[in-house]
C-alpha distance (Angstrom), angle and dihedral (degrees) to the residues before:
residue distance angle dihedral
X1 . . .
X2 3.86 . .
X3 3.63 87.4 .
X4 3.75 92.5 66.3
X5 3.99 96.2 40.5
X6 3.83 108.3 115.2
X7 3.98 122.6 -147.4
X8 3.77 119.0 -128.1
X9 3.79 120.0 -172.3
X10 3.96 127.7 -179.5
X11 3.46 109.2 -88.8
X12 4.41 117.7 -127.6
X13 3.61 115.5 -114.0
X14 3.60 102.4 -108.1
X15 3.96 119.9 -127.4
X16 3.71 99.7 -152.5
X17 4.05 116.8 105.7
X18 3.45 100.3 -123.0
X19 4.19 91.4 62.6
X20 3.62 90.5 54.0
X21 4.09 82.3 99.7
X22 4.04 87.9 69.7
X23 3.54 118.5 61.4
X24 3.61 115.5 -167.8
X25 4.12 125.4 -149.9
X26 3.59 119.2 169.5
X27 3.76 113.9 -151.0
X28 3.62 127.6 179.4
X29 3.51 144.9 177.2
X30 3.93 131.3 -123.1
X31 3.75 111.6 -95.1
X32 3.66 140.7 124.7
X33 3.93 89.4 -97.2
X34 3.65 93.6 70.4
X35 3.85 96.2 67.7
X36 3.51 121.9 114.1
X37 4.31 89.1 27.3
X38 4.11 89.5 110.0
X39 3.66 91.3 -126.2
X40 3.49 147.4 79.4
X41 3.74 132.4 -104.5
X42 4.11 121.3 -109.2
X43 3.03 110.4 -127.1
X44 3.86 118.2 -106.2
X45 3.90 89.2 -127.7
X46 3.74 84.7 71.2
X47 3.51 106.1 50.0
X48 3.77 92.2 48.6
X49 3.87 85.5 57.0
X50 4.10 88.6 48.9
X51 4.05 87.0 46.5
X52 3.71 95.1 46.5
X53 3.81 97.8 55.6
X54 3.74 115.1 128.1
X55 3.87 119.4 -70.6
X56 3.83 140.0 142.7
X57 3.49 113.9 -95.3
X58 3.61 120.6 -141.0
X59 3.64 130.4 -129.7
X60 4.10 153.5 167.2
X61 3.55 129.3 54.5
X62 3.73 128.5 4.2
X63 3.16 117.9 -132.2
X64 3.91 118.2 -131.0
X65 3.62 137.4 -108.1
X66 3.75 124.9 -50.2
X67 3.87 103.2 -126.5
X68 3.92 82.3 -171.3
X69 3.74 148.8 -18.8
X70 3.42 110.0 -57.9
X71 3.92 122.7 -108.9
X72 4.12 103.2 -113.0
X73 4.07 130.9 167.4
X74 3.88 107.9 -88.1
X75 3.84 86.7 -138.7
X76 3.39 85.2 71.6
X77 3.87 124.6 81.2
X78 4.05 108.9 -134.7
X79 3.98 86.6 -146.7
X80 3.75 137.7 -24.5
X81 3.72 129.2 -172.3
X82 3.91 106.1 -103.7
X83 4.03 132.1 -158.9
X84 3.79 87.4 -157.0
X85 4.26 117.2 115.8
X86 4.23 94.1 -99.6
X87 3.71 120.8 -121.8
X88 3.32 99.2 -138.9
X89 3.74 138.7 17.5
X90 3.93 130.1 -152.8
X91 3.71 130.6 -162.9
X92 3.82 99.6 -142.0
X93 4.17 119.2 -176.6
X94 3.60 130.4 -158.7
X95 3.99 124.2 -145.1
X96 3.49 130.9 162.3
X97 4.04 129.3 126.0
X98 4.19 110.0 -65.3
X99 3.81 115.8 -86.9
X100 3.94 91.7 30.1
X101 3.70 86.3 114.6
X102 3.74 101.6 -97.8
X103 3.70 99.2 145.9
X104 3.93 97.7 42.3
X105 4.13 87.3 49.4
X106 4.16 80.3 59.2
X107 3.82 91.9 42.9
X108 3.72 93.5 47.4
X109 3.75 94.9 50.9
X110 3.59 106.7 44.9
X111 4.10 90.5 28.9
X112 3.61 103.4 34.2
X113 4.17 86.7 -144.5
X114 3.71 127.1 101.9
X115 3.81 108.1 -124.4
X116 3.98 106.2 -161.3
X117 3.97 104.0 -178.0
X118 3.75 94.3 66.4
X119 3.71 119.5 154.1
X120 3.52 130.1 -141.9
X121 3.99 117.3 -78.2
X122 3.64 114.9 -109.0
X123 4.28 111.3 -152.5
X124 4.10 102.0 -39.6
X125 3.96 130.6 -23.3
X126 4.31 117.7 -148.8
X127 3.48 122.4 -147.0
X128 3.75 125.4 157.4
X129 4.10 127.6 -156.3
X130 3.89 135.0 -166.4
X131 4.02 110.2 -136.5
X132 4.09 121.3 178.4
X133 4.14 100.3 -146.7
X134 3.36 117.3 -166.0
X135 3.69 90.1 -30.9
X136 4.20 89.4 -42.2
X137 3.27 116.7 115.2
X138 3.72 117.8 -139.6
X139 3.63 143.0 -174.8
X140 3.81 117.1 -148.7
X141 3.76 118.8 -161.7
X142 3.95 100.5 -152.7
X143 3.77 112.1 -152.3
X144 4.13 116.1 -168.9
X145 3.87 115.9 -166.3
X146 3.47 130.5 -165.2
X147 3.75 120.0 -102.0
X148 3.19 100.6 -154.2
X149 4.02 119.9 114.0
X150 3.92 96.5 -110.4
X151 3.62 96.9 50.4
X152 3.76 97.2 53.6
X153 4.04 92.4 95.2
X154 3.95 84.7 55.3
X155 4.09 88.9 47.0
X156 4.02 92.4 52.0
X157 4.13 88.1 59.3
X158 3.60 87.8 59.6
X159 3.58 97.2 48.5
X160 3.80 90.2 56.6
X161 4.02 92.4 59.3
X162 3.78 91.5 40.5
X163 3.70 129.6 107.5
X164 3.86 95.6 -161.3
X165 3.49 143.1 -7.7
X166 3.77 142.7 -131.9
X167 3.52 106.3 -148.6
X168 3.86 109.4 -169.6
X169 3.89 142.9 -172.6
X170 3.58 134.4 172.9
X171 3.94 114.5 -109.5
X172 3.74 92.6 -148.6
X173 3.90 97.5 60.0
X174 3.57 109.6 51.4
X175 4.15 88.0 -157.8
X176 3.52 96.7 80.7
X177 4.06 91.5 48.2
X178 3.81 93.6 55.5
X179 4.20 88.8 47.7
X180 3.75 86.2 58.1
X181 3.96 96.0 93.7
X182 3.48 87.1 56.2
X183 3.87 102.3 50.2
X184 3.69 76.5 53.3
X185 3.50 103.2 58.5
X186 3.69 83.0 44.6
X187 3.61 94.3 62.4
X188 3.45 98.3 39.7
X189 3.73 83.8 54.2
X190 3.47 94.6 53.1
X191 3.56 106.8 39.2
X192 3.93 120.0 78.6
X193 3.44 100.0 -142.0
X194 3.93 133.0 11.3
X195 3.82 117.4 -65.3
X196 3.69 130.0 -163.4
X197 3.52 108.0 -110.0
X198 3.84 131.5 -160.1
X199 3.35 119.9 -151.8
X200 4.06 118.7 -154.7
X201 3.04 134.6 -171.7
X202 4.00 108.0 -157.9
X203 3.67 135.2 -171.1
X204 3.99 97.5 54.0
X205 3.90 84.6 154.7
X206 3.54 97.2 74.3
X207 3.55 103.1 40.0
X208 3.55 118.2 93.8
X209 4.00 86.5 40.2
X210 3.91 86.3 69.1
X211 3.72 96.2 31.4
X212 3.71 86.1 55.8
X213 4.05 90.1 45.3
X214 4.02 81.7 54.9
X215 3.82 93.2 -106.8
X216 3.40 116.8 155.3
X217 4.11 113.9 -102.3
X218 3.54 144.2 -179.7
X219 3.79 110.0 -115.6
X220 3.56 129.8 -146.9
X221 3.86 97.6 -102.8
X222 3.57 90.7 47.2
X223 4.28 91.2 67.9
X224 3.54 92.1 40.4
X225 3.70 91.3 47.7
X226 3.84 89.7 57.8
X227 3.62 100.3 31.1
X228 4.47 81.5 62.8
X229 3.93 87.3 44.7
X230 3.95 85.8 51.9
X231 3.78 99.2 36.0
X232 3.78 91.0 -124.7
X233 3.79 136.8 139.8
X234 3.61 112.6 -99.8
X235 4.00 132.5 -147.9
X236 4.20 135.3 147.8
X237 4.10 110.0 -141.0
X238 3.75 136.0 176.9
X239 3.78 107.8 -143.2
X240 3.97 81.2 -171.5
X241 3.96 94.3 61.3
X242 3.47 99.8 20.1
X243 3.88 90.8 -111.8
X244 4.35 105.5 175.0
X245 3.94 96.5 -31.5
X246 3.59 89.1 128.3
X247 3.56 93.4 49.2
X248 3.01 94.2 46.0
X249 4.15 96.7 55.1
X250 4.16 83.4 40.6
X251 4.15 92.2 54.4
X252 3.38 92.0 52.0
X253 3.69 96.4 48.0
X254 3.27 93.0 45.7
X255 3.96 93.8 59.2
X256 4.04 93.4 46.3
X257 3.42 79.8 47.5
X258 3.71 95.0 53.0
X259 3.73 89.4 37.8
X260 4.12 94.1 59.2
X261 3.64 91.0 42.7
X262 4.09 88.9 59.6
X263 3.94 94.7 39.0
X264 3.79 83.1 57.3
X265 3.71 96.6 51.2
X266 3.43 93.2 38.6
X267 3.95 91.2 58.8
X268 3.68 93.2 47.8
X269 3.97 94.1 50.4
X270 4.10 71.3 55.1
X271 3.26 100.8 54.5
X272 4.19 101.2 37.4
X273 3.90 84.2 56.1
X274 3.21 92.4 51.3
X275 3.97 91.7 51.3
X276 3.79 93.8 44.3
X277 4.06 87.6 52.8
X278 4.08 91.0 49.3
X279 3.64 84.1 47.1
X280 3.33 103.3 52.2
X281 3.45 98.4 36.7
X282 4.20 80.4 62.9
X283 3.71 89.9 50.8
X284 3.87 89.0 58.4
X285 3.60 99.7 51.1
């Protein structure tokens, strides 16, 4: 319903020091929708060439649902934005329905602001953000696609450069819960190997307002039952409050993270074996 569509607008690069962290490109694709914006599309050729640059992919196992925050030492900081050159860098996409709150999600991360007068996003938006994890830092590149039916092909070519994805729905319209299973298969489809996957259910805020109203909602239990079905990570956010959207962003990192860390012992446990045959097979001779 129009009532529930939300408005997404591109967001001005901010001039103030501490925003230097989060760089902001817009990118959009050719369609009617873009008249009347006063510029010109990028090509999608280009933004594929941006997405693709060099990165370490992460693999193995996915961890499972978060039934809740985490417990962590309060005398260390979850995530800061850091100046430092990162370690690592991860191509993250977002999918989820349009007007789930996609493009405020990326706005409250890298911002730290809730922008309500958001339009639409046309094809795929870019930002990038600066997180210290655990000590690491890491650069994330933040990919928004559209939700909308006709962009879906474009959606599937970021999946197969990313390294994770935020996959989000709006707990106040039970639509965009029941379309999950199909974002899914779309990003299973589009991916060429299996990528951890977050699920998040966004818009806490407004949820027991609407429950209360007896609107229909998406509970709790009902994203962490799917999010075990789907062997995904599992968190609620409000993009509006800031509720968990750095957690989330610093869970997920953390388990590509985790994941590189054992492809890259796991290859040298290779390797060494693979010495200490050649050299025994020497030894023998």
């Amino acid at each position: 319903p129009d009532s529930h569509e939300e408005m997404d607008t591109d967001v001005e690069r901010p001039d103030s020091p501490e925003d230097d962290t989060c760089r902001y490109h817009a990118k959009r694709s050719p369609s009617a929708g873009s008249k009347g914006s006063g510029r010109s599309p990028r090509s999608l050729g280009r933004d594929e060439s941006v997405f693709s640059q060099t990165s370490r992919s992460s693999k193995g196992s996915i961890r499972r649902q978060l039934p809740s925050i985490p417990t962590r030492d309060p005398q260390v900081p979850v995530s800061i934005s850091v100046s430092r050159e990162p370690e690592r860098m991860y191509k993250l996409a977002l999918a989820g329905d349009a007007a789930v709150g996609k493009s405020s999600f990326i706005v409250r991360l890298c911002k730290g602001k809730f922008a309500p007068n958001l339009s639409s996003t046309l094809g795929v938006d870019f930002q990038t953000k600066m997180l210290d994890v655990d000590g690491h830092p890491i650069a994330l590149q933040l990919w928004d696609t559209a939700g909308q039916e006709r962009f879906r092909s474009v959606a599937r070519t970021y999946f197969r450069r990313a390294d994770g994805v935020f996959l989000l729905y709006d707990v106040t319209y039970e639509r965009s819960f029941l379309n999950l299973r199909d974002w899914v298969d779309a990003i299973k489809e589009g991916s060429l190997k299996k990528i951890p996957i977050m699920l998040v259910g966004n818009k806490t805020d407004a949820r027991s307002e609407l429950e209360g109203k007896g609107r229909r909602v998406v509970k709790y239990e009902d994203g962490l039952r799917l999010s075990r079905e789907i062997d995904a990570l599992f968190i609620e956010t409000s993009a509006k409050n800031g509720t968990h959207v750095t957690e989330a962003a610093v869970e997920l990192t953390r388990l590509l993270r985790t994941n590189e860390d054992l492809e890259v012992k796991t290859v040298g446990m290779q390797l060494q074996e693979m010495r200490d045959k050649k050299s025994s097979s020497c030894c023998k001779r």
